[in-house]
N, C-alpha and C positions, 0 to 999 in steps of 0.2 A: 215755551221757547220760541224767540224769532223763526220766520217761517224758514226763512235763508237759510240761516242756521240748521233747521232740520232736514232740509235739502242736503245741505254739507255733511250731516253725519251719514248720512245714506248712502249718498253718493258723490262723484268726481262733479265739480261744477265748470261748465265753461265760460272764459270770458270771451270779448270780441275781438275784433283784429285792429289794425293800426287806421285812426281819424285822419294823421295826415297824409297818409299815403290816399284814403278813398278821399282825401279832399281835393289833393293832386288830381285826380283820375279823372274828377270833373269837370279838369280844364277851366274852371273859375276865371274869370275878369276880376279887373280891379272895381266892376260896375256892382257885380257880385257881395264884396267886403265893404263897399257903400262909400268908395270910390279911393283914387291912390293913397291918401294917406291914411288908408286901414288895410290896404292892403296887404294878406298876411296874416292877419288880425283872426285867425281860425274863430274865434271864439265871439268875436264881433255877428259872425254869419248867425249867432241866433236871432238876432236884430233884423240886419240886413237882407237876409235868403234861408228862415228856416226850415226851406224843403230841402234845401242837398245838404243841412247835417237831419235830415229826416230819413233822405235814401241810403244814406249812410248807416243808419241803426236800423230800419226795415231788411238793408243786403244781410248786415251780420242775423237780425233774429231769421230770416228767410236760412240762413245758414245752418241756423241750430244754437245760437249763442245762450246759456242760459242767463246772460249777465252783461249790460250792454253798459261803456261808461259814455257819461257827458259830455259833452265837448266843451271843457272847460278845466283843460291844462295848462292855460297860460292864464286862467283868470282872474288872480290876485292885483292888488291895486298896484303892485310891486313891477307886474309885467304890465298891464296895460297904461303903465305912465309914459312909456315908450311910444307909446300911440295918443297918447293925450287924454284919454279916457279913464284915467286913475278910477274915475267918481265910477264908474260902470258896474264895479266887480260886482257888489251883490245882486244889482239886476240881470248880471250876465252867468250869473252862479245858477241865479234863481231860476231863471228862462231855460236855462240848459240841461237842468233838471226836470221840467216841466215838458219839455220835448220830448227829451226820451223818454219818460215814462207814460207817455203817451203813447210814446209808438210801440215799447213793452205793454201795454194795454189792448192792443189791437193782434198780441199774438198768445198772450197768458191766459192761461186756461186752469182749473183746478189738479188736472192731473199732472201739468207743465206749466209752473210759474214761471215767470220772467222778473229777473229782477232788474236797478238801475242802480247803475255805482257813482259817486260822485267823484269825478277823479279830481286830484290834486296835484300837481307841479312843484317842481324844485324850487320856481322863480329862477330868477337869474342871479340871484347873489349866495355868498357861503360867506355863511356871519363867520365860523372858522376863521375865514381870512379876514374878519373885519370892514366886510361888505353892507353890513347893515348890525344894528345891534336887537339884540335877542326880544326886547317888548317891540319894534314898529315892526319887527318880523311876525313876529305873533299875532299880533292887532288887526296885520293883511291878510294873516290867513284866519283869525275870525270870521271876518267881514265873508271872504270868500266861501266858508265852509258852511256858516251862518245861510247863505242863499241855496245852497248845496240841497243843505235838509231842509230849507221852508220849502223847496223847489220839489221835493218828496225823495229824496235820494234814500235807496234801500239801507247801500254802503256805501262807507268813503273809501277810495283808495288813494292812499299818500306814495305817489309813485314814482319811480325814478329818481330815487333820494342820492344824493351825491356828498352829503357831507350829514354827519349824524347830529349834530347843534342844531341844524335846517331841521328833522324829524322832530325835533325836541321840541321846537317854536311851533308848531303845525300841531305836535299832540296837547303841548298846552292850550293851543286856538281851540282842537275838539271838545277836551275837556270843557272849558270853559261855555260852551254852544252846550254841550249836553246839561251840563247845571243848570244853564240860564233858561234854557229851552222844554226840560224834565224829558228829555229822548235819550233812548242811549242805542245806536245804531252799530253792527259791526263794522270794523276798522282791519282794513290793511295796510301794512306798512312792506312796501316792495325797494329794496335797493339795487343798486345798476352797480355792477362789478367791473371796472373796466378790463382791456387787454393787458394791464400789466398785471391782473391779478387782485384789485384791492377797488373799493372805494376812490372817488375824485379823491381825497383827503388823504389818501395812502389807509384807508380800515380794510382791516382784514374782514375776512365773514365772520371769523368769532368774535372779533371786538361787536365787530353791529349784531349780532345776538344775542351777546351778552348783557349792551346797552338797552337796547327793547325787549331782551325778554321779560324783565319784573314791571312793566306795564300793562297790568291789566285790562286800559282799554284797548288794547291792540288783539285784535283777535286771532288775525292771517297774517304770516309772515315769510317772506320770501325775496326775488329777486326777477327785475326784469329788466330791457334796452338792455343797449350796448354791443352786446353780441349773440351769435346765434347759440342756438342749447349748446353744442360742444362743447363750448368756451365754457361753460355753465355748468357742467356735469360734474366736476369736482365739489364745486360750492354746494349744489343739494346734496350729495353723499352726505357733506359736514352736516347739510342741516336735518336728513334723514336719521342719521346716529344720535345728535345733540338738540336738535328745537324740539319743545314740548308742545309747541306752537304747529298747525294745521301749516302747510309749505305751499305757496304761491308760486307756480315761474311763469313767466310773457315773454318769452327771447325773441328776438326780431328774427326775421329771415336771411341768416346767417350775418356777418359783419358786412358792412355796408363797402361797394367801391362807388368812386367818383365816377361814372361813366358822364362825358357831355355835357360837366357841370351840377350833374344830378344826380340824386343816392340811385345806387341800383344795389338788388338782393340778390341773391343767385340759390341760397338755401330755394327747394323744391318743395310743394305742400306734401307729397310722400315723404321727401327726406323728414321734413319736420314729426309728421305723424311716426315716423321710427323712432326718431330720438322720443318726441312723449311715451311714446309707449312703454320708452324701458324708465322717463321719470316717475309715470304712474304704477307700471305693473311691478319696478324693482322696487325706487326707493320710496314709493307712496307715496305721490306728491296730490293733493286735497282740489286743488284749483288751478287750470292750465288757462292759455289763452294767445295770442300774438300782438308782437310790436312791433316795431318800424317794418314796412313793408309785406305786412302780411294782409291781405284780400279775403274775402268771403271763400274762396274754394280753399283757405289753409284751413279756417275755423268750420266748411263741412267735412273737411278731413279727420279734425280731430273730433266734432262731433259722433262719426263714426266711429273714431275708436273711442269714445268712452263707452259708447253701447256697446261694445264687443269685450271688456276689459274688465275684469276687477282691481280695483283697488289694492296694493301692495302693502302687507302688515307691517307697521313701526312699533320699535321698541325703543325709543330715542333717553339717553341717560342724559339729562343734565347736570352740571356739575356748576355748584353756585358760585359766582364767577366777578371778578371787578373788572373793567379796564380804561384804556387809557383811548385815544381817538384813534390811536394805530394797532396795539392788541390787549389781549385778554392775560390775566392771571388768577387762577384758581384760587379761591380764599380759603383755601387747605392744600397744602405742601407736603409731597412725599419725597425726604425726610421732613417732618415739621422742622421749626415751624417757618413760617412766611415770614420775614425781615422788612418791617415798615420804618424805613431813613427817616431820624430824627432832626437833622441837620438845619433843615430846610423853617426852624423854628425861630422866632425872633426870641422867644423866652428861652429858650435853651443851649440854643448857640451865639458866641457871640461873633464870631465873622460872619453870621447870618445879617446878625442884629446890626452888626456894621454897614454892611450892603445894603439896610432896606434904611440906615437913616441916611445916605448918599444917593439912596436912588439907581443905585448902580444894578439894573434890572439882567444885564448879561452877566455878570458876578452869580446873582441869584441862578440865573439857569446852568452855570457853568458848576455850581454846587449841587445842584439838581442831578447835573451827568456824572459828578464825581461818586456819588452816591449809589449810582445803578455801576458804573466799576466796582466800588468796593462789594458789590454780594445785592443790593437791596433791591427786593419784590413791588413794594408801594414806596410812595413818600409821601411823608407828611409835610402838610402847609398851614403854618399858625401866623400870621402878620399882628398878631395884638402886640402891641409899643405904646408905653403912656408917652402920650402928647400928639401922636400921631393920629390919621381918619384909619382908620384900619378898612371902612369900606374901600373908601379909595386905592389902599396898598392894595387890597384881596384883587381887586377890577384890574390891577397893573399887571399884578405877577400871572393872576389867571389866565388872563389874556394873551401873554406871552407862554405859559406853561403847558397851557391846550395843547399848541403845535410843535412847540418846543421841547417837549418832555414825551419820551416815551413810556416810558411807566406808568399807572394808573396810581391816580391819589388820595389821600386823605386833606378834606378840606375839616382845619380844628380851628374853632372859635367858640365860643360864648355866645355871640349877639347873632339872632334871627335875618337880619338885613345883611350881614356879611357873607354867612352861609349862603342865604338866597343872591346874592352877586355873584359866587364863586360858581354854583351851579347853571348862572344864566353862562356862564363864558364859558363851562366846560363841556367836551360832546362825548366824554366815552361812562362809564359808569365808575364814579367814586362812592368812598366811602366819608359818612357826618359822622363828626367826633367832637360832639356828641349828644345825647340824651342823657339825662336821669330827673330825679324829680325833688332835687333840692328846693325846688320852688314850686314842689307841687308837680299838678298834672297839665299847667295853662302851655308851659312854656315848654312844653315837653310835647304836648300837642302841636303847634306850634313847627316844630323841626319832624313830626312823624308825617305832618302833612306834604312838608317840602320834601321827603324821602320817597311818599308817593306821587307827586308832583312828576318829579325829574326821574325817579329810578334808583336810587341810590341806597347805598347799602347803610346801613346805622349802629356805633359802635353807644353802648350802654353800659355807663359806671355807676358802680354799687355805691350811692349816693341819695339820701331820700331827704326829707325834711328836718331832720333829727341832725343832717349832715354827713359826712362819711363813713362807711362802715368797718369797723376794726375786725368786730368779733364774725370768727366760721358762717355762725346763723342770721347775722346781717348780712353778709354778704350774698346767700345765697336767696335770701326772703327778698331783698330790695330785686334781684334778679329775675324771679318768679314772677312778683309784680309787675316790674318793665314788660316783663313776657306776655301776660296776660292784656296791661293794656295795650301793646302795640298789634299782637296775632289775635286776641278774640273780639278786642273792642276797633282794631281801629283795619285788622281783614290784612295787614301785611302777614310773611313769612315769617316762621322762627326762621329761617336759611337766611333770612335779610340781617339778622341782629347778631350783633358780634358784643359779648359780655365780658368787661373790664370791673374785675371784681377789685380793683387796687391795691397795689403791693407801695408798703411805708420805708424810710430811712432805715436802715435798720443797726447802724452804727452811731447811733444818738447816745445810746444808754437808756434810755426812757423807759423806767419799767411796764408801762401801760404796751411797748408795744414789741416787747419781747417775744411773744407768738404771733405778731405779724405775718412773718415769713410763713410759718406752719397756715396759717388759716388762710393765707393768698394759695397757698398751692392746692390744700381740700378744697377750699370752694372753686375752683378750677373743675377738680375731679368732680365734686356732684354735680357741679351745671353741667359736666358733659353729660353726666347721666341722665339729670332729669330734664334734660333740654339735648337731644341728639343733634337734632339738624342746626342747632346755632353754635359759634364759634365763640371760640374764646381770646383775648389778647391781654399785655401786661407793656404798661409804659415804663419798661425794666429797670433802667437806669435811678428812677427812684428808689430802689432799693440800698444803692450804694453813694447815694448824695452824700459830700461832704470828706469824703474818703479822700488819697492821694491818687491819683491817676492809676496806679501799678494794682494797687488793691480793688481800684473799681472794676477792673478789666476782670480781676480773678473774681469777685462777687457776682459781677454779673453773669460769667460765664457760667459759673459753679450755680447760680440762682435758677437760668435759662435752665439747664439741664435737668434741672428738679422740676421745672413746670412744666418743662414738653413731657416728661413722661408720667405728670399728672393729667393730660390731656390740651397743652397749650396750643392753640393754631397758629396764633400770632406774636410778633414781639415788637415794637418801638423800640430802634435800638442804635446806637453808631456800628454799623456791619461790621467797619472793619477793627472794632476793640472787640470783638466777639470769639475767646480760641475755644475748640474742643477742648476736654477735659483730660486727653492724653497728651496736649502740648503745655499744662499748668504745672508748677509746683505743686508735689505731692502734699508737702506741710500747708501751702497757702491754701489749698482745695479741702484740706483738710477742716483747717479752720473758717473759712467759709461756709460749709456744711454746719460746722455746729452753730456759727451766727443765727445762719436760718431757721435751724430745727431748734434752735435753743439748749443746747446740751455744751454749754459754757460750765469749762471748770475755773473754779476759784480757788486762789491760793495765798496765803498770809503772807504780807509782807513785811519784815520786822522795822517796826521804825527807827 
């Protein structure tokens, strides 16, 4: 196991305190930053003066820090274009790495390691808002993270995240540096809560939890800047109860006021040390440390209380989870099931279908809200139109729907490059509809990589090479399969895979699919048995294709109710043609029942 690592399970580790406050403190020139127009340029000083970011990581390990970061929170090419020095980042990544883990050398010992964390920045843009688009984002924080770990960085920390799309560009950059690199370093991912309660972007703490938890390379996860712990103390409660994830916090020294031009803190290193004490000793929080305006006497403060402290036991339940950039929705609904809006489809609606060949992109979202009125949990988003780019539509709507849309969604297409568009524009955690392996394992592969990619949850139709499945035992064999290769070969969750065992017309006449209905609802019931922690869903309406309006409404209703209490999670559905079964016709409910189970009487008719 990484040494860090083992350090972490043992014990509380500490970070250091706030760069640019001990940069302040130096009273720096502009002669310093290597003259006015770098001035500012914190990150520039590895160049220019790397003794005072040296006495800057010497105060905090002199302190007790077990965990010093670089100075290299502004150092993406993204911020230093601002200063002309774009071309710098990986030399300034690299250097800054090289510094402090030099100066961590000069105090690490075998009984007391020191580590060095690579810090990472927000940059100054939120692709959310269309500030930059999600590959030059990525690309800068390659480049950046890239000098990070040739520089020997222990860890990375992606810190002071403000918008969750930014996180997204940043873990693709790590990812990509670890493959190209064969290192796999611990990763924390810290988000800054502001005073209204949420993320810059308006996220809740469980949306960004939700989002980063099925990221594997994220190891530490928590929350820091903005404000001091108070402000704070709810947000770790949540993540105390809900992260499975070890909890990070760095609160500044209290919220910052304007004094004279300049931030001033007023939080106390006592006060601070009280608040830690009840994060670590109640809700077990794994790794403390200090932001804006905290100094070497807060981080010996809290050095002392970790040595005086244990560690606080969690029992944290997570509950497998989608959302949208703003919040989270559980992908199991008590009462079942979950209502995923059909609407939003160019194949299945036609005022959808109308709006996307007009272009009329506020139509689309105004469909969208109508949707979450009428009852719906998720919405589904299908742009396939013959004659149309469908990439291009996915890029249009996504982009708008990100911020636009509250609800978390389902991106459904066929083509590899579509899905992958919709994922770069979206920041909270959706669900791909879909996999199966009608073409095998290539292209299935393919969409299970992009699921670990971004996070994203995977819905799987009983669908194999042979083609769709009719019978009970196809349905739940092709399911089995998806199972195995997504959770043993390819190391996702069964809690990621949601199984669409497919339910037929069933008002055809076609005697081949007379037990349709019966065998969509049992293989519902066995995969929940032999598949617990994955869900299940039915793109319902297909049952009742071709019916008149009045009849589909009672099939599908009378359909649903047979399937939630064969174990359904999910439904793809229009919410608002959906009635319980005490507001139907007793005779229409009736015969709907026996459509499905097949218990059709026949009667002569004289000619």
């Amino acid at each position: 196991m990484n040494l860090l690592l083992q350090q972490l399970h043992s014990r509380v580790l500490l970070f250091d305190g706030a760069t640019g406050t001990s940069l302040q403190n130096q009273n720096l020139t502009a002669d310093d930053y290597g003259g006015p127009e770098l001035e500012g340029c914190n990150e520039y000083l590895c160049i220019s003066n790397p003794e005072a970011v040296r006495r800057i990581h010497h105060g905090f390990l002199e302190a007790g820090a077990d965990i010093i970061e670089t100075n290299s929170f502004g150092a993406t090419s993204i911020v230093l274009a601002e200063y002309d020095i774009a071309d710098k980042s990986y030399e300034l990544s690299r250097l800054s790495a090289e510094i402090a883990h030099s100066c961590a050398d000069d105090y690490s010992t075998e009984e007391w390691p020191r580590f060095v964390a690579g810090s990472v920045g927000p940059t100054t843009k939120l692709p959310s808002l269309e500030h930059i688009l999600f590959d030059d984002m990525e690309a800068s924080y390659y480049e950046h993270i890239s000098g990070l770990i040739d520089g020997g960085a222990d860890i990375l920390s992606i810190e002071t995240c403000q918008d969750p799309l930014q996180v997204k560009c940043a873990l693709g950059a790590t990812m990509r540096a670890f493959e190209e690199k064969g290192v796999q370093l611990p990763v924390i991912v810290s988000v800054t809560i502001e005073m209204m309660g949420t993320m810059l972007m308006g996220t809740e703490i469980s949306a960004a939890l939700t989002t980063f938890e099925p990221y594997d390379v994220i190891t530490i996860f928590g929350l820091n800047c903005a404000t001091g712990p108070k402000e704070m103390e709810e947000h770790i409660m949540y993540l105390n109860s809900n992260s499975p994830k070890p909890i990070f916090v760095m609160p500044n020294a209290g919220i910052p006021e304007n004094v004279g031009g300049v931030p001033h803190y007023r939080l106390t290193p006592v006060e601070m040390e009280k608040w830690m004490e009840k994060f670590v000793g109640e809700f077990g929080v794994d790794v403390i440390g200090g932001c804006c305006g905290t100094t070497p006497e807060y981080i010996q403060r809290l050095r002392g209380l970790i040595d005086r402290i244990d560690r606080g036991q969690r029992s944290p339940v997570y509950i497998p989870t989608v959302s949208s950039i703003y919040q989270s929705v559980p992908m199991r609904m008590e009462p079942a099931p979950l209502l995923v809006g059909e609407r939003c489809n160019a194949n299945g609606s036609k005022k959808f279908k109308r709006l996307l060949s007009e272009n009329d992109y506020d139509g689309m979202v105004a469909m969208a809200e109508e949707q979450m009125k009428e009852g719906a949990h998720v919405l589904d988003v299908c742009l396939a139109y013959v004659g149309r780019d469908e990439n291009h539509d996915m890029d249009e709507v996504m982009r708008r729907f990100n911020t636009a849309v509250q609800l978390p969604l389902v991106i459904d297409s066929t083509e590899v490059p579509v899905i992958e568009a919709a994922l770069k524009r979206y920041a909270g955690r959706p669900i791909i509809n879909s996999i199966n392996f009608e073409d095998g394992t290539e292209r299935a592969q393919q969409i299970v990589d992009l699921a670990k990619r971004y996070g994203a949850a995977l819905i799987a139709l009983s669908i194999d090479e042979k083609g769709q499945a009719y019978t009970l035992e196809g349905k739940v064999q092709i399911a089995q399969r998806i199972r195995d290769f997504v959770v043993q070969e390819n190391r996702m969750r069964e809690s990621d895979l949601i199984f669409d065992p497919l339910t037929f017309t069933l008002g055809t006449g076609q005697e081949e699919l007379r037990d349709s209905g019966i065998a969509t609802i049992e293989a519902i019931r066995l995969i929940k048995q032999s598949m617990p922690e994955a869900k299940t869903i039915l793109g319902l309406s297909n049952c009742s294709f071709g019916l008149n309006p009045a009849a589909r409404q009672v099939l599908n209703s009378v359909f649903l109710y047979h399937a939630v209490e064969a174990g359904l999670d999910m439904a793809i559905v229009h919410a608002s043609k959906i009635q319980p079964l005490n507001r139907l016709d007793e005779q229409g409910s009736d015969i709907a029942g026996n459509l499905i189970f097949d218990e059709r009487e026949w009667e002569e008719v004289p000619a």
